[in-house]
N, C-alpha and C positions, 0 to 999 in steps of 0.2 A: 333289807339286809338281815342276814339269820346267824348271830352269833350262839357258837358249843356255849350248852346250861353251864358244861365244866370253867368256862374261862368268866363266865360271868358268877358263877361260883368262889374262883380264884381271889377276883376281881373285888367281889365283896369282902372278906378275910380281908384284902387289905385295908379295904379303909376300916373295918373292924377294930384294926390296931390301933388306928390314932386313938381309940377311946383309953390303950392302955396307956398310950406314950408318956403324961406327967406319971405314972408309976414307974414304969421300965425304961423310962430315957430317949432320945431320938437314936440311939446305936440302933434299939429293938426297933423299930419301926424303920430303919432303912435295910436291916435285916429283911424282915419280911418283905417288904418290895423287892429287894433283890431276887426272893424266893419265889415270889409269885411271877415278876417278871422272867426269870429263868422256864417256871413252868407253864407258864402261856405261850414263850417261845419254842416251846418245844411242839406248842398244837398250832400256832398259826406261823413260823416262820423258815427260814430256808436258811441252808449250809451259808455260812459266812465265808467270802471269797477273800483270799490272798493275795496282800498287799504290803510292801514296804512299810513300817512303821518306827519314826527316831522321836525316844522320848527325850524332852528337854526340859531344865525345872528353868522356871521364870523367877526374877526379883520383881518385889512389887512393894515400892516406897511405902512406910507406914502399915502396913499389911503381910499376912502371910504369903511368903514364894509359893504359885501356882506350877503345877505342872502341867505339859500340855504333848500331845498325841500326833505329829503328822503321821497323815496315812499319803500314801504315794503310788501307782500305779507303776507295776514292773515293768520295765522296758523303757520308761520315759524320757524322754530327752529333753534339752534344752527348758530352762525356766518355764514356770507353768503358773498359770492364776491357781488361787489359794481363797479357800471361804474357813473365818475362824468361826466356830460353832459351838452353840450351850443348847447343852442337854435340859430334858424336863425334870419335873419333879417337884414342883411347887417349893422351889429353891430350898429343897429341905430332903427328898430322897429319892434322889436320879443318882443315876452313875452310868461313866462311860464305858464301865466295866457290865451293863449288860448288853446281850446278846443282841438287842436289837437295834443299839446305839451302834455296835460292833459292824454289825451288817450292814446300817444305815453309810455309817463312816465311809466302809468299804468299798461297797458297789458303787457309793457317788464319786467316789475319787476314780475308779475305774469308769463308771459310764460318762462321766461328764470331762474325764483326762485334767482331775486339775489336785491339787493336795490339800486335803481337808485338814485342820488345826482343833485339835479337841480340843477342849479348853477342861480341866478336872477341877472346876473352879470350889472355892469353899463355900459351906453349906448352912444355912441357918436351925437352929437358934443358937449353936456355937459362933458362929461366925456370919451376924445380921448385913444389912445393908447396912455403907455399901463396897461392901468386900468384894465381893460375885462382879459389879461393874470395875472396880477399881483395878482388880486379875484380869479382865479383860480388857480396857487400856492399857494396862503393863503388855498383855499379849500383842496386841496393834502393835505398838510401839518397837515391840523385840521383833515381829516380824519385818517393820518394816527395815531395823537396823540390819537386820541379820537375812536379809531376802538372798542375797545372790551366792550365801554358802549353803544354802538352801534347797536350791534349787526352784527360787520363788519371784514371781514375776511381780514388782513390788507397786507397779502400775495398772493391777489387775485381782484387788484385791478385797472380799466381800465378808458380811460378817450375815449371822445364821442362827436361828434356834428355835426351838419347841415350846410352845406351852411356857412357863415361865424363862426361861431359856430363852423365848423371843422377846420377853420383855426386856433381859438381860441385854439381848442383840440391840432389839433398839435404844435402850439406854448409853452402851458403846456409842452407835452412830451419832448418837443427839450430843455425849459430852465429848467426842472428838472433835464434834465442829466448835464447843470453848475452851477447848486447849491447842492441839497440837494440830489440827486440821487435815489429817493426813487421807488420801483421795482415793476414799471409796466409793468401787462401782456399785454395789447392791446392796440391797438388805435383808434377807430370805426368813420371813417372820410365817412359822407357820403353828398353828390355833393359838395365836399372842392372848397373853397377858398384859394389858398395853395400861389399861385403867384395876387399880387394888382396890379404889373404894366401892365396887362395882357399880358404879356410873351411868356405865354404857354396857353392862351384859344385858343380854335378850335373853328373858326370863317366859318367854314365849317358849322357848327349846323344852325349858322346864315341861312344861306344861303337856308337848307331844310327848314326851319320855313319861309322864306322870310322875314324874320326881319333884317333892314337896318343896316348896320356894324355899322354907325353913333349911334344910339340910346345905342348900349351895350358900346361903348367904352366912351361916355357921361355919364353914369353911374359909370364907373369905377371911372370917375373923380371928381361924385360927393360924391360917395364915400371914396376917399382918401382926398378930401377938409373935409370930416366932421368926418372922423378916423383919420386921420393924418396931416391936417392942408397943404394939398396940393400932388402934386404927386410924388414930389421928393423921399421924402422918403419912399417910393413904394418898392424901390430898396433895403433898409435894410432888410439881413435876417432875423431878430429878427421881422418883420414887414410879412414880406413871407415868410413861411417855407418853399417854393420849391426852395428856392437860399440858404440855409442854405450850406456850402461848405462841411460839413462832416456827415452826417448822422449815423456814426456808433455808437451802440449799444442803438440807439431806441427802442422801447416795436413794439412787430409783429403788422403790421397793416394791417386791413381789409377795403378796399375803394369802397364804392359802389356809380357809376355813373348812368348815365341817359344819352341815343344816343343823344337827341334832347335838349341839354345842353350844350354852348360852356367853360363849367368846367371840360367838359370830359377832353379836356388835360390837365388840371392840376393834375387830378385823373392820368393819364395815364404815365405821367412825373413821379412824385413821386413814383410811384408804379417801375418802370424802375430805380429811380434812389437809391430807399431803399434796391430794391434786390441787385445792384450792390453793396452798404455797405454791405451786407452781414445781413440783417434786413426779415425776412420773411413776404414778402406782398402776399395779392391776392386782386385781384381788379375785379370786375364785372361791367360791362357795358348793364345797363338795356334796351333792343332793346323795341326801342317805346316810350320810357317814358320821360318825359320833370323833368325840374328842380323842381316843383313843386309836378309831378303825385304821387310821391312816400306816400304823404300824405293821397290819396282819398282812404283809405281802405274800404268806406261802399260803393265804384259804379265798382273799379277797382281789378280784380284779378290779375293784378302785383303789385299796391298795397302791396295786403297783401302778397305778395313771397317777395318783401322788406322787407317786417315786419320780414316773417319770417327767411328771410338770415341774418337781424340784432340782431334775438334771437336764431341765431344758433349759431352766433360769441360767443352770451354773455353767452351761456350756458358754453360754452369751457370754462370761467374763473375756474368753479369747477374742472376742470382737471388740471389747471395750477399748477405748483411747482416750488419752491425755484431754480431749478435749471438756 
C-alpha cells in the first residue's frame, strides 16, 4: 500500500500537536484534527451522498444531554433496522462533523437501507469515563423508547464504532446486558480499542512499521491520564471490554482489523475469547492496511471492501429475529 508523502505529512502535524496540548488546551488539538482531517479528505475521499438527517438532544441521568444524528435513506419506507455508532478519536478528538464520518454515516445508511444514529458523545479530558458509555446507554434506551416515531425497527437494532468508538460500542453491549437488557443483534467493532492498559496490543505491527515501541506505549498513557485520570484504572473491565470476565450472551460481533495495526490483538483476543462464551464472532484482518487506511475510500480499493464488509454486517440486521 502506497500512501501521498502529503497525508502522511498531515498526519504527522497532528500528533505533533498533542506535544502542545497541556500549553494550548484540548480545544487546540481538536482544532487541528479537525484541520487535518478536512484536508486528507479532500486527497483521499469522495462527495458525501444525500440523506435524511433529524437531530435529536438526548437526557442522560447524571451527565451531560448527548446529541445524536439519524441519517436515513430518501425514499424509505416502513421501519428500518438502526446501528447507533461512536466515532474515533482516542475519545478526546473525533467528531462527527468531519467529512469522513459524514460519508461514512451516509453511504452506510444508503447502501445497507437501514438508519444510522451518531452518537456526538462527550469528550475527554473535559468530560472522562464514563460519560461517552453512559450517552450511549441513555442513546439505547431513547431509541428504543422512541423507535416507532422514528421510523425505527426496535427489534433490529446494532451498535458500532471506530478505534476508540468501538471500545465505546462494546462497552454499550457489555453494560446493557447489567441493566436494561435490551436485544441487540450486533456489534460492528472495527480497529477496537478493547484493552487501555495495552495487554493485548501486537507490538509486532510496531515493528513492520518501524515505529519505536516507546512512542505507542506513550500514548497509551496519555490517553488513560486524559480518559481516565491516569493508568491504573486501565485495568477495570467496565474501562476494557477485553478483561470483562464473562462475556456470555452478548449480541454476535463482527471485528474488522487492520495487519499493520498493533489493535490487531485486541481485535483477535476478543474475537477468541467471545466465541469461547459461546457469542458468534467473525473477525477479518485486513492484509496491508494501517489503523487509519480503512477511511481513504476515494484512493484505496481496500478501502471500499471495508466499507463494503461493514454494509454487509449491517444489511444482515433485516434478517435478524426475536429469536
Amino acid at each position: 500500500m502506497t500512501i501521498d508523502p502529503e497525508i502522511l505529512r498531515l498526519l504527522a502535524a497532528e500528533r505533533a500537536s498533542a506535544k502542545r496540548e497541556r500549553i494550548r488546551g484540548p480545544e487546540h488539538r481538536r482544532r487541528v484534527a479537525a484541520a487535518v482531517a478536512e484536508r486528507v479528505w479532500e486527497r483521499v475521499g469522495l462527495p458525501i451522498p444525500d440523506v435524511a438527517i433529524d437531530r435529536v438532544r438526548v437526557p442522560v441521568e447524571g451527565h451531560p444531554e448527548v446529541s445524536i444524528r439519524l441519517h436515513r435513506p430518501h425514499g424509505a419506507g416502513g421501519a428500518l433496522p438502526a446501528v447507533i455508532t461512536f466515532f474515533g478519536g482516542a475519545f478526546r478528538q473525533g467528531a462527527n462533523d468531519f467529512a469522513s464520518n459524514r460519508w461514512m454515516h451516509a453511504q452506510r445508511a444508503i447502501d445497507a437501507n437501514i438508519i444510522v444514529i451518531a452518537v456526538d458523545y462527550a469528550q475527554a479530558p473535559e468530560h472522562p469515563f464514563p460519560t461517552a458509555i453512559e450517552q450511549g446507554l441513555a442513546v439505547l434506551d431513547w431509541t428504543m423508547a422512541h423507535a416507532a416515531e422514528h421510523g425505527i425497527d426496535a427489534a433490529r437494532i446494532a451498535v458500532g464504532g471506530q478505534s476508540s468508538g468501538g471500545a465505546i460500542a462494546a462497552g454499550v453491549a457489555q453494560w446493557n446486558l447489567d441493566r436494561h437488557r435490551h436485544p441487540l443483534r450486533l456489534q460492528l467493532l472495527e480497529v477496537p480499542a478493547l484493552d487501555l492498559t495495552a495487554g493485548h496490543a501486537d507490538f509486532a505491527a510496531l515493528r513492520e512499521l518501524r515505529v519505536p515501541r516507546f512512542l505507542m506505549m506513550r500514548e497509551f498513557r496519555s490517553l488513560a491520564r486524559d480518559y481516565l485520570g491516569g493508568t491504573r484504572r486501565a485495568k477495570d473491565p467496565r474501562v476494557s471490554p477485553l478483561l470483562r470476565d464473562d462475556l456470555t450472551g452478548l449480541p454476535p460481533a463482527v471485528i474488522l482489523a487492520a495487519e499493520h495495526d498493533v489493535l490487531r490483538g485486541d481485535a483477535a483476543a476478543y474475537h477468541v475469547r467471545l466465541r469461547a462464551a459461546g457469542v458468534p464472532s467473525s473477525t477479518t484482518i485486513a492484509l496491508g492496511q494501517t489503523h487509519d487506511s480503512g477511511g481513504m475510500v476515494g484512493v484505496l480499493l481496500a478501502a471500499r471492501q471495508w466499507h463494503a464488509a461493514a454494509v454487509s454486517a449491517l444489511r444482515a440486521l433485516h434478517e435478524a429475529t426475536n429469536s
